[in-house]
PDB file of N, CA, C and O in Angstrom:
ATOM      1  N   UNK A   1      -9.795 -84.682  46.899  1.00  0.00           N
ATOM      2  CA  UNK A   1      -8.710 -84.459  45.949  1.00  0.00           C
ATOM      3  C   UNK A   1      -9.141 -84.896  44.563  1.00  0.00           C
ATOM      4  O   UNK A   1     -10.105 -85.652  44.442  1.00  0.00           O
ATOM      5  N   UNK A   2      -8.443 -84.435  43.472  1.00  0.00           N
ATOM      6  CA  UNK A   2      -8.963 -84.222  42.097  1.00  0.00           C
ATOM      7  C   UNK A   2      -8.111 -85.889  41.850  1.00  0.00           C
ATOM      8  O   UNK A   2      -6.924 -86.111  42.091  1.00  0.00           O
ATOM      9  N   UNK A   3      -9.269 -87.017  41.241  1.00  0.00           N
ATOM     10  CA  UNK A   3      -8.365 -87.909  40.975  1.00  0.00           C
ATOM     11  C   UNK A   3      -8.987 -88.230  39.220  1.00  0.00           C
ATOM     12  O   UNK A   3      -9.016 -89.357  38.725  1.00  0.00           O
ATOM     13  N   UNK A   4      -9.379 -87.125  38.601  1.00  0.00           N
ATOM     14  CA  UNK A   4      -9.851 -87.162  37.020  1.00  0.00           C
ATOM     15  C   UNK A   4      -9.275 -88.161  36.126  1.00  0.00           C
ATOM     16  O   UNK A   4      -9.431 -89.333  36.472  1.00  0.00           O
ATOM     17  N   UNK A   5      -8.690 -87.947  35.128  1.00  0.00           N
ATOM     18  CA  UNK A   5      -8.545 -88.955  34.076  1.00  0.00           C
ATOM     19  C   UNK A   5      -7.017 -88.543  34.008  1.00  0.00           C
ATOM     20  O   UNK A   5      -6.371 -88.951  33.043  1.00  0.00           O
ATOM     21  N   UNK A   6      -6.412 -87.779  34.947  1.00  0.00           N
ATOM     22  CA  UNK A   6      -4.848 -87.734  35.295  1.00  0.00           C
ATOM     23  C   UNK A   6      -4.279 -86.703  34.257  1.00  0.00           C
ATOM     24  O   UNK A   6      -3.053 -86.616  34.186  1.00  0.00           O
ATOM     25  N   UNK A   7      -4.878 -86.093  33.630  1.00  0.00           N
ATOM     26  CA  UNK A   7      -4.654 -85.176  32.633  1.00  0.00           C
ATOM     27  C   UNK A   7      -3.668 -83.995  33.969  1.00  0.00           C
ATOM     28  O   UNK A   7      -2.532 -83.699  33.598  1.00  0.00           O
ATOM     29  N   UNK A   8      -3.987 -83.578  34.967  1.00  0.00           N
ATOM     30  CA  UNK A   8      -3.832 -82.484  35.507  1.00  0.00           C
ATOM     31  C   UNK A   8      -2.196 -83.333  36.180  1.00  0.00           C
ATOM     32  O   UNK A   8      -1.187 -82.640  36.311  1.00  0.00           O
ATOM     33  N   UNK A   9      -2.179 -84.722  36.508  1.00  0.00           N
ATOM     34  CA  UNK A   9      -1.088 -84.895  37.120  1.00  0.00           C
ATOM     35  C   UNK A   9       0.243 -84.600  36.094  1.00  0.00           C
ATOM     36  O   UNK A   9       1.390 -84.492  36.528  1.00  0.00           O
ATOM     37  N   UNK A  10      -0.008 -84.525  35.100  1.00  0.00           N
ATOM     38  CA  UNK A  10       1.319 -83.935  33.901  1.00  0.00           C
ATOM     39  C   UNK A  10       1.773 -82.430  34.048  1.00  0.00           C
ATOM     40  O   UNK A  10       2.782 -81.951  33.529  1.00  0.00           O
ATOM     41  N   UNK A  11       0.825 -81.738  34.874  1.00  0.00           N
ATOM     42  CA  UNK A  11       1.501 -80.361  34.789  1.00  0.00           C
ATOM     43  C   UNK A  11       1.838 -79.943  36.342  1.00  0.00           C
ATOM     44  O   UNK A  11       1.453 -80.472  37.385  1.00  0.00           O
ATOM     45  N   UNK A  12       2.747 -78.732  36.118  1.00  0.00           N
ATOM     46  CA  UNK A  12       2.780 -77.979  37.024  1.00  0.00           C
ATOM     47  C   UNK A  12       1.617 -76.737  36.991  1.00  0.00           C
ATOM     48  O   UNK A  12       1.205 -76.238  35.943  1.00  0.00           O
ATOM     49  N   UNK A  13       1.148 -76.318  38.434  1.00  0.00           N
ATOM     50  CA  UNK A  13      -0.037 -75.307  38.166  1.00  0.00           C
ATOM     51  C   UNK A  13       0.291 -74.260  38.804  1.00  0.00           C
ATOM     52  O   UNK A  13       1.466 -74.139  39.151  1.00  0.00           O
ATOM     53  N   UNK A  14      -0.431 -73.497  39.038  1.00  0.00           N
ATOM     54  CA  UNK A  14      -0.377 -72.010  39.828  1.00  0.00           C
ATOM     55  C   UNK A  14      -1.189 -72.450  40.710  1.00  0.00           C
ATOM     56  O   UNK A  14      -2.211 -73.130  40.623  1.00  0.00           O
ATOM     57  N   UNK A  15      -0.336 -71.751  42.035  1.00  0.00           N
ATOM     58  CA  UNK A  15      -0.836 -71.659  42.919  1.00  0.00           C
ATOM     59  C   UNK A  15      -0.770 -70.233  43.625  1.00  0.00           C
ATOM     60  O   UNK A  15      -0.071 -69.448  42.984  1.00  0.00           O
ATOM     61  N   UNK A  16      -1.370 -69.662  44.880  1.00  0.00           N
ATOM     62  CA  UNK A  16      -1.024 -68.588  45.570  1.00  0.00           C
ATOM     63  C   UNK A  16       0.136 -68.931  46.115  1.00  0.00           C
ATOM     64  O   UNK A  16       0.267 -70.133  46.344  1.00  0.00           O
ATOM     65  N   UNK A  17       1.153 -68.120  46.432  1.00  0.00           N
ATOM     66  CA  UNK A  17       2.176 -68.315  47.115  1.00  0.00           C
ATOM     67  C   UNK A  17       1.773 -68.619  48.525  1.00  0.00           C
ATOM     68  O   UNK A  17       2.128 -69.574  49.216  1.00  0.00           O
ATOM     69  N   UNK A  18       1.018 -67.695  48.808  1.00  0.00           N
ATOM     70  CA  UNK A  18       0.997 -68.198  50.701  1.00  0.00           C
ATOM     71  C   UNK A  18       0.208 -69.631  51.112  1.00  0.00           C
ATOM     72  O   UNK A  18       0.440 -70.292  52.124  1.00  0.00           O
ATOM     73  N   UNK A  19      -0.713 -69.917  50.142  1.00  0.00           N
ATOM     74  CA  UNK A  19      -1.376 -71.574  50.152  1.00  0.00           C
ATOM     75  C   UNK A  19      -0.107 -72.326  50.293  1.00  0.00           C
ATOM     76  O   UNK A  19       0.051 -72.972  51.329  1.00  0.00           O
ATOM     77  N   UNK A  20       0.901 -72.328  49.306  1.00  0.00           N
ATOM     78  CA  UNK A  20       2.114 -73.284  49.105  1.00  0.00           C
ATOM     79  C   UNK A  20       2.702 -73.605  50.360  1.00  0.00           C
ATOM     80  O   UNK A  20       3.005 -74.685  50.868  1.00  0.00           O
ATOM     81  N   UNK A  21       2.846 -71.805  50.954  1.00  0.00           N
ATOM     82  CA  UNK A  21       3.721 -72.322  52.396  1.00  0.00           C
ATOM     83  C   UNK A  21       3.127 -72.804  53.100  1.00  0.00           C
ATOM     84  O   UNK A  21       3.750 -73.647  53.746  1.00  0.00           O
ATOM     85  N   UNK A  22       1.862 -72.670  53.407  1.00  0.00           N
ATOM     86  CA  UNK A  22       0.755 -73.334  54.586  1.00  0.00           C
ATOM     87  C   UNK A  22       0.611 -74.759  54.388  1.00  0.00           C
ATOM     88  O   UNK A  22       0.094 -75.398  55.304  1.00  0.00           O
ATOM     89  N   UNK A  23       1.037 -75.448  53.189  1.00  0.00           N
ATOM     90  CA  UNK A  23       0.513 -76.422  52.608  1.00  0.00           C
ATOM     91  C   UNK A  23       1.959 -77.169  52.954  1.00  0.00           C
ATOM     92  O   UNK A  23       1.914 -78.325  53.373  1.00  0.00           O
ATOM     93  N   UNK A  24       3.263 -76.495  52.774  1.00  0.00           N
ATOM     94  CA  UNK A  24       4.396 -77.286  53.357  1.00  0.00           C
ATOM     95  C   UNK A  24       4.526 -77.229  55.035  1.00  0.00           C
ATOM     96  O   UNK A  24       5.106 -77.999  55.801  1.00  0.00           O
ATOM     97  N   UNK A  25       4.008 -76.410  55.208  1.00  0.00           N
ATOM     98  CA  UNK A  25       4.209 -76.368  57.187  1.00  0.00           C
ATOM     99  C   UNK A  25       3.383 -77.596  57.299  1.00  0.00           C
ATOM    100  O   UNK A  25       3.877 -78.535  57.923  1.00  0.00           O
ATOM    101  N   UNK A  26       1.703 -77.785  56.575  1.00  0.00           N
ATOM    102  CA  UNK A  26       0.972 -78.303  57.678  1.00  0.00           C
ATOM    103  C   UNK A  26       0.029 -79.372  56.219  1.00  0.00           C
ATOM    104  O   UNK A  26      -1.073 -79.900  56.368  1.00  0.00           O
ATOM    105  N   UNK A  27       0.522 -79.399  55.477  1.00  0.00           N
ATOM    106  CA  UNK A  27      -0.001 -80.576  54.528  1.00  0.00           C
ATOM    107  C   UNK A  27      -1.085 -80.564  53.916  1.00  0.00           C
ATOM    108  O   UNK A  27      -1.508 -81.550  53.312  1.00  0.00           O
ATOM    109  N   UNK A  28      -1.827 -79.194  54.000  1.00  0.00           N
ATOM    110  CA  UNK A  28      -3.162 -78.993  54.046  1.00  0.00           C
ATOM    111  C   UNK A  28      -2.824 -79.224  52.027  1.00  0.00           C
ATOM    112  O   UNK A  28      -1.808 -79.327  51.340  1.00  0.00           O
ATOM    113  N   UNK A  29      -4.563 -79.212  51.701  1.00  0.00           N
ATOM    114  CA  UNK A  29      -4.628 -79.264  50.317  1.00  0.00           C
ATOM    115  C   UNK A  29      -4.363 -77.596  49.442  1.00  0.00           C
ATOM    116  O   UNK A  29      -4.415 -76.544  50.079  1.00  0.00           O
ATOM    117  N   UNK A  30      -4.160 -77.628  48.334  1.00  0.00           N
ATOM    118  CA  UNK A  30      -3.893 -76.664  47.519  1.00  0.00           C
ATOM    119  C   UNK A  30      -4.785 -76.812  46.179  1.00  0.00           C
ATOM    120  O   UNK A  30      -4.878 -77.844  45.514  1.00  0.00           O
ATOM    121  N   UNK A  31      -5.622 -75.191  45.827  1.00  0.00           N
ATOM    122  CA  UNK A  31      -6.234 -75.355  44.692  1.00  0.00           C
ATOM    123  C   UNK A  31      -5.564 -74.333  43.635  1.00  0.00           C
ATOM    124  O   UNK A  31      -5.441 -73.111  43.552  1.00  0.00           O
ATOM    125  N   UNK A  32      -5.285 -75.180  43.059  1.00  0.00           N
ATOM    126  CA  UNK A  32      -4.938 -74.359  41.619  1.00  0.00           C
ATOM    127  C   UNK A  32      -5.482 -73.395  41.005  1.00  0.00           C
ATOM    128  O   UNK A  32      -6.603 -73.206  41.478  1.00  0.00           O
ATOM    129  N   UNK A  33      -5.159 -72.448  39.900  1.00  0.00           N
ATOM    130  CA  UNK A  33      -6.273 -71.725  39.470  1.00  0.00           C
ATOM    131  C   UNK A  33      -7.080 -72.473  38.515  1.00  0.00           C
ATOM    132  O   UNK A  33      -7.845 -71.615  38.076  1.00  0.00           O
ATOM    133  N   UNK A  34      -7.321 -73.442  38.009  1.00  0.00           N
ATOM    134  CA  UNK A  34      -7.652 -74.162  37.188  1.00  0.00           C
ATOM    135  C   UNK A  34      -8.171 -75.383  37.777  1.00  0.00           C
ATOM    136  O   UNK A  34      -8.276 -76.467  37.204  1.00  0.00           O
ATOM    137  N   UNK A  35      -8.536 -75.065  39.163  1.00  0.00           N
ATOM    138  CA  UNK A  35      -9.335 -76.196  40.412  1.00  0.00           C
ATOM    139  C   UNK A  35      -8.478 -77.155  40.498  1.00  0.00           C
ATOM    140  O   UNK A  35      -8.316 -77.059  41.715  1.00  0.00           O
ATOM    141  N   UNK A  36      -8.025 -77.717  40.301  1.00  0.00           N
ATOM    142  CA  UNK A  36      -7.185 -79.096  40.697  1.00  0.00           C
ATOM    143  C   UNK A  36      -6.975 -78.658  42.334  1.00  0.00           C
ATOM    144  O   UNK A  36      -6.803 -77.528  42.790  1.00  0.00           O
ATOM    145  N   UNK A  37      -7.034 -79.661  42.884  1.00  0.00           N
ATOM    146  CA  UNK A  37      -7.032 -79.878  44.854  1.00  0.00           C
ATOM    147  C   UNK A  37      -6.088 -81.197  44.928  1.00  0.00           C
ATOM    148  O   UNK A  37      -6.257 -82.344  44.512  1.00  0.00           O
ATOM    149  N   UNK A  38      -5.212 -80.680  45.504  1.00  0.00           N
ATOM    150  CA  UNK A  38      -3.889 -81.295  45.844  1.00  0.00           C
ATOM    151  C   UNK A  38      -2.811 -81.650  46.824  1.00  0.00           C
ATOM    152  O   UNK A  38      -2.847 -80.612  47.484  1.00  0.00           O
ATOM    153  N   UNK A  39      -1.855 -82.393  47.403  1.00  0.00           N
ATOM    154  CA  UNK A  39      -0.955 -81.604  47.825  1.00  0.00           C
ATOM    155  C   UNK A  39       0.506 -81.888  47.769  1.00  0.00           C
ATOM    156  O   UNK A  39       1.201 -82.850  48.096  1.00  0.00           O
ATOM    157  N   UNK A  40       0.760 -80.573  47.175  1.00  0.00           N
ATOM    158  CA  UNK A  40       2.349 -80.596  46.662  1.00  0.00           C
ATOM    159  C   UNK A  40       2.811 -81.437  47.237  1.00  0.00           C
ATOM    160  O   UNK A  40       2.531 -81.787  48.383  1.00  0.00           O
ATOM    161  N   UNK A  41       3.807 -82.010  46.320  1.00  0.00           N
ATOM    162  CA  UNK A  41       4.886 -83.053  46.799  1.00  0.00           C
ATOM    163  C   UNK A  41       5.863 -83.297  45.698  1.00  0.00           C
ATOM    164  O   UNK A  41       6.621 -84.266  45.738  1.00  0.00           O
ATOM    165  N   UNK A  42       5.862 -82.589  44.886  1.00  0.00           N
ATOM    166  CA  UNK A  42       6.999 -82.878  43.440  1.00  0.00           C
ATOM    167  C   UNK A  42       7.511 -81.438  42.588  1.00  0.00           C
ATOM    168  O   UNK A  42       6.761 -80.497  42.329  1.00  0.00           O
ATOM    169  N   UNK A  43       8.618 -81.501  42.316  1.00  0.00           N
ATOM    170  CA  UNK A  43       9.001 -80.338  41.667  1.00  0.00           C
ATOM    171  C   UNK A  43       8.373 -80.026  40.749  1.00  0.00           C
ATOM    172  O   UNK A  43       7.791 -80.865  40.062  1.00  0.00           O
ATOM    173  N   UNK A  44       8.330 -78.657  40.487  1.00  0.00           N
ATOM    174  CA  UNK A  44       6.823 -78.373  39.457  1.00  0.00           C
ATOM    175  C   UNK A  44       7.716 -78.019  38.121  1.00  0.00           C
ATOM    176  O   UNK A  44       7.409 -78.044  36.929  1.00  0.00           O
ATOM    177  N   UNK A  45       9.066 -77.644  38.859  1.00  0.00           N
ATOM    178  CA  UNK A  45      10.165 -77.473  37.198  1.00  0.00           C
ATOM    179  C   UNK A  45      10.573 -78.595  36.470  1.00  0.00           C
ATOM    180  O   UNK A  45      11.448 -78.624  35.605  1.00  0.00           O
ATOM    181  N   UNK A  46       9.758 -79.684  36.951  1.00  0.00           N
ATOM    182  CA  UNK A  46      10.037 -81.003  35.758  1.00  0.00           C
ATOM    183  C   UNK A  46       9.185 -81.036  35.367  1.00  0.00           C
ATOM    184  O   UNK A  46       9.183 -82.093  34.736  1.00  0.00           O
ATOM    185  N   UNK A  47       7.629 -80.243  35.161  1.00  0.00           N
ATOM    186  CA  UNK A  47       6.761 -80.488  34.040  1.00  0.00           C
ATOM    187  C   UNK A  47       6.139 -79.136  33.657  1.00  0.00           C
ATOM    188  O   UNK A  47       6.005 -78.102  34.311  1.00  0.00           O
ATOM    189  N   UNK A  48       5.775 -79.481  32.309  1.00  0.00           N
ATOM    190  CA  UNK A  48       5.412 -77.755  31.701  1.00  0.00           C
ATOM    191  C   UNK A  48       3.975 -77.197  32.557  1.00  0.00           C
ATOM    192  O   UNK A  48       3.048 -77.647  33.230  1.00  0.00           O
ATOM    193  N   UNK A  49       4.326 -76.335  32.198  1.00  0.00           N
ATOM    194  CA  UNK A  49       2.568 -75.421  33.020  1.00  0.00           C
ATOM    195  C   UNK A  49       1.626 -75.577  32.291  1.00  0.00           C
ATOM    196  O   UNK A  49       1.464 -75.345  31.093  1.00  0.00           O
ATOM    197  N   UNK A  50       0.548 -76.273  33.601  1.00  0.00           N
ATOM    198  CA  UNK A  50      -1.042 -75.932  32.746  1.00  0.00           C
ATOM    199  C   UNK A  50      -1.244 -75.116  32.478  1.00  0.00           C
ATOM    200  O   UNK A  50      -1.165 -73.963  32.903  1.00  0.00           O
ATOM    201  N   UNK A  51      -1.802 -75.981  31.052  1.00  0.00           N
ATOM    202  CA  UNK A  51      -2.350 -74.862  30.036  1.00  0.00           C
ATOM    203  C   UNK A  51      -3.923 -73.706  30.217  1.00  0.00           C
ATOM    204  O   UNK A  51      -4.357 -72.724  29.614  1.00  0.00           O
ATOM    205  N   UNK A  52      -4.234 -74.313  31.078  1.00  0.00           N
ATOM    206  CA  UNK A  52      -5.538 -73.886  31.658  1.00  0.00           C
ATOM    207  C   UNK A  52      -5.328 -72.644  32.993  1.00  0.00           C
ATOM    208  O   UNK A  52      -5.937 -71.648  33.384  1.00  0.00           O
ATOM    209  N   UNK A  53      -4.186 -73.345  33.342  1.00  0.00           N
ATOM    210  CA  UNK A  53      -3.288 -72.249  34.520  1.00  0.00           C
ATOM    211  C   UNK A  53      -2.920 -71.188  34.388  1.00  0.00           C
ATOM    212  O   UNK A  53      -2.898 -70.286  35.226  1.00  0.00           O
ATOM    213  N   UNK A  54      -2.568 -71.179  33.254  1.00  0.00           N
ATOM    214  CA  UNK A  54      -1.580 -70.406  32.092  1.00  0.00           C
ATOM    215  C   UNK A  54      -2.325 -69.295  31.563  1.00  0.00           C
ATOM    216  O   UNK A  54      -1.958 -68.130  31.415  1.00  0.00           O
ATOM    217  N   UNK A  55      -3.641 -69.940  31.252  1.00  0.00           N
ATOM    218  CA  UNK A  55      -4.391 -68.630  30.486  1.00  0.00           C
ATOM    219  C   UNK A  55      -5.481 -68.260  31.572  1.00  0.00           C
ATOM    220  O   UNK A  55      -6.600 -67.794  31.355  1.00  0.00           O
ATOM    221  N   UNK A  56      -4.971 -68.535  32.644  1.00  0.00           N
ATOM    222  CA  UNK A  56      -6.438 -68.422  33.652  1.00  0.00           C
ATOM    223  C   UNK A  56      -5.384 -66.650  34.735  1.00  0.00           C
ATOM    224  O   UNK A  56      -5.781 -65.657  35.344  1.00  0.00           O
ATOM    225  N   UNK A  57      -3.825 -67.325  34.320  1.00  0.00           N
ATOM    226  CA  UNK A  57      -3.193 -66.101  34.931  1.00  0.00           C
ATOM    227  C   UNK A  57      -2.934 -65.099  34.122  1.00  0.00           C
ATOM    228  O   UNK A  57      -2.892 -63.947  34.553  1.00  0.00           O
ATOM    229  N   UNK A  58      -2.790 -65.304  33.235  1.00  0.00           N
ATOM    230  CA  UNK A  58      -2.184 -64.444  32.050  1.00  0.00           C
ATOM    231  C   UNK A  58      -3.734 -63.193  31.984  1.00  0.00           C
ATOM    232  O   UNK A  58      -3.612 -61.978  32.141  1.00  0.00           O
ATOM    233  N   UNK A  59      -4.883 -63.813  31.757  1.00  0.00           N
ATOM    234  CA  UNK A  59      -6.021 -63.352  32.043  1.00  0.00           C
ATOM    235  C   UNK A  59      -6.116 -61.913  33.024  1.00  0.00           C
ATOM    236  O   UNK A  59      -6.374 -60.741  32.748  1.00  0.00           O
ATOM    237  N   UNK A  60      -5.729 -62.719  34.468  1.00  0.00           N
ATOM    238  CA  UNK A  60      -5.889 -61.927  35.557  1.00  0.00           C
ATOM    239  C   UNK A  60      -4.440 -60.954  35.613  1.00  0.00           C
ATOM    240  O   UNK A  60      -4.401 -59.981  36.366  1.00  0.00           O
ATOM    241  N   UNK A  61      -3.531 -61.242  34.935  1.00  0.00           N
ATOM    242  CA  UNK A  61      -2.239 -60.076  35.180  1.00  0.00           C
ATOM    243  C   UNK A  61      -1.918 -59.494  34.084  1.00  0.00           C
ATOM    244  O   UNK A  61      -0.771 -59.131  33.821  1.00  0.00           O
ATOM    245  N   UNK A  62      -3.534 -59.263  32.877  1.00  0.00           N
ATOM    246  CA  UNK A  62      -2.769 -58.633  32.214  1.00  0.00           C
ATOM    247  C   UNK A  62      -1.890 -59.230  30.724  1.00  0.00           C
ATOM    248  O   UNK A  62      -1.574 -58.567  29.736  1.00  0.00           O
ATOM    249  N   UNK A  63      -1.718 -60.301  30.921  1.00  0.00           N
ATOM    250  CA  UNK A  63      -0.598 -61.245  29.988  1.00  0.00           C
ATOM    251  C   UNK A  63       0.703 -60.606  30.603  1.00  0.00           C
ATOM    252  O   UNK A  63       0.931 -59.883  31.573  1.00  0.00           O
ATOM    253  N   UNK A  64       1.440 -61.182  29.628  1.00  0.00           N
ATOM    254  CA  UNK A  64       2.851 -60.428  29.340  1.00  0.00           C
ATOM    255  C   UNK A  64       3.620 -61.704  30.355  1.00  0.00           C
ATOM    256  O   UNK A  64       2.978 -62.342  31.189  1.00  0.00           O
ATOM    257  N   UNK A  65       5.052 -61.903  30.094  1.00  0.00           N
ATOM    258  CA  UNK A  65       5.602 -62.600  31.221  1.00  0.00           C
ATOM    259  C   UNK A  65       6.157 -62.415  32.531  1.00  0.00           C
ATOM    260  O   UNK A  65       6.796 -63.231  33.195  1.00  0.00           O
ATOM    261  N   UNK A  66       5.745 -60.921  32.894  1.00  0.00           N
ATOM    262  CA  UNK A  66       6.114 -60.303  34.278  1.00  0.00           C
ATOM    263  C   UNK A  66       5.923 -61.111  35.652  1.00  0.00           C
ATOM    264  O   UNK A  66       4.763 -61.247  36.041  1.00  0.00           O
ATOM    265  N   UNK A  67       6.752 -61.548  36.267  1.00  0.00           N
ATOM    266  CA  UNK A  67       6.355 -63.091  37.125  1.00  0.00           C
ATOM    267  C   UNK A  67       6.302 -64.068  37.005  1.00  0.00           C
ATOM    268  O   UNK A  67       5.990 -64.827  37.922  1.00  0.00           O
ATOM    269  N   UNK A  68       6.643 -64.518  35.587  1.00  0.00           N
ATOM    270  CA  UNK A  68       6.295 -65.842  35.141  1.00  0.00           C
ATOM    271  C   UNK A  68       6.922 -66.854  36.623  1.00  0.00           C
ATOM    272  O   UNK A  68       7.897 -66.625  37.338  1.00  0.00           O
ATOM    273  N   UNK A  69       6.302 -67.560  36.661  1.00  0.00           N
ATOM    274  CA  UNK A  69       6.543 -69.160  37.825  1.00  0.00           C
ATOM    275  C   UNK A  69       6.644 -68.599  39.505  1.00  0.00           C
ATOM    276  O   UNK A  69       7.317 -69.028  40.443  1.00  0.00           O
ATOM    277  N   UNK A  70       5.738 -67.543  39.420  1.00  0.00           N
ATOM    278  CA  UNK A  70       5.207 -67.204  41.057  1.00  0.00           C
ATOM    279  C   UNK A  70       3.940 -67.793  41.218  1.00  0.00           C
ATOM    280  O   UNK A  70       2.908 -67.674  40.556  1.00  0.00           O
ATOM    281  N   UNK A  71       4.259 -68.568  42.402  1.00  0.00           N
ATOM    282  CA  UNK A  71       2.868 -68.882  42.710  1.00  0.00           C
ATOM    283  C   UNK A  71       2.956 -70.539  41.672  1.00  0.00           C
ATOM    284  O   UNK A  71       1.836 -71.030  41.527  1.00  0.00           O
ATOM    285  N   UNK A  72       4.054 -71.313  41.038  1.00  0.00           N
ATOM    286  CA  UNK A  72       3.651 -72.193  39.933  1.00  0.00           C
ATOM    287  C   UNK A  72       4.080 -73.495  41.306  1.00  0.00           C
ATOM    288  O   UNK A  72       5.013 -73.570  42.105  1.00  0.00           O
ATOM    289  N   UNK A  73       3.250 -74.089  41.118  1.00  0.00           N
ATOM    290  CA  UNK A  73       2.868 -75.276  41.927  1.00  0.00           C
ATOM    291  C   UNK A  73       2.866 -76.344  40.680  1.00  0.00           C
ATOM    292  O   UNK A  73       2.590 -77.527  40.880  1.00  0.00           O
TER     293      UNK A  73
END
């Protein structure tokens, strides 16, 4: 698990949706798009989205806000 200089514990990240559920059935870890290895345990709507998350999805869909907070871990 990512225990860095805690920069990553301030945000909420993206995740795949189906990691999330596998990760609440059975506790397993979760990687962000922006690598952080984790496992959920806190609401991700009390902190803003990584910024690294952010442009790592926006990237892959295109931009625009179509989906915004699918997949936000």
């Amino acid at each position: 698990m990512s225990h860095g200089d805690g920069d990553h514990e301030r945000f909420a990240h993206y995740v795949q949706k189906d990691k999330i559920m596998a990760s609440a059935l059975d506790g397993t870890p979760v990687v962000a798009l922006c690598g952080k290895v984790w496992v959920p345990g806190r609401d991700p709507k009390k902190y803003p989205v990584c910024p690294m998350c952010k442009e790592i999805y926006e990237s892959m869909s295109g931009g625009g806000d179509e989906g915004k907070g699918d997949g936000k871990k």
